[in-house]
C-alpha positions, 0 to 999 in steps of 0.5 A: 111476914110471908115465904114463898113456897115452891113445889115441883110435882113428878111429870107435871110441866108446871110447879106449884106456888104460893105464900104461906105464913109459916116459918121457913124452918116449919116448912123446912121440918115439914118438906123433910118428914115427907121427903124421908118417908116419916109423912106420905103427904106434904101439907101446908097451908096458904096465906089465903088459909086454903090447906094444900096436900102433896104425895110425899111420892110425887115431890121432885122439888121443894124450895123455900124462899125468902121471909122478907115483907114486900115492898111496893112503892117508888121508894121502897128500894 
């Protein structure tokens, strides 16, 4: 299972994407100690095992979605 991670950065037009396969809540817990002050750095780590850092400073967004499997297919409704 894999959630959808979302990062919106200060002055920067685009948001930064990507699956990780962390769980929701240790994503949550780490977004919130770099968000009241406890990390300077926002680290997570992708499906793909590339580690991404974020200045705490920078972050506007932070949005976690859904740990649900993909489904791919004509009957996968």
């Amino acid at each position: 299972m894999s959630v959808d991670v979302k990062i919106g950065i200060e002055n920067s037009p685009r948001e930064l994407g990507f699956s990780t396969s962390a769980k929701a809540e240790e994503v949550y817990a780490a977004a919130e100690r770099a968000l009241d002050g406890t990390d300077a750095v926002l680290s997570l780590t992708d499906d793909k095992g590339s580690r991404v850092l974020v200045p705490a400073s920078k972050i506007a967004y932070v949005e976690v979605g859904s740990a649900e499997n993909r489904r791919v297919g004509f009957g996968a409704a």
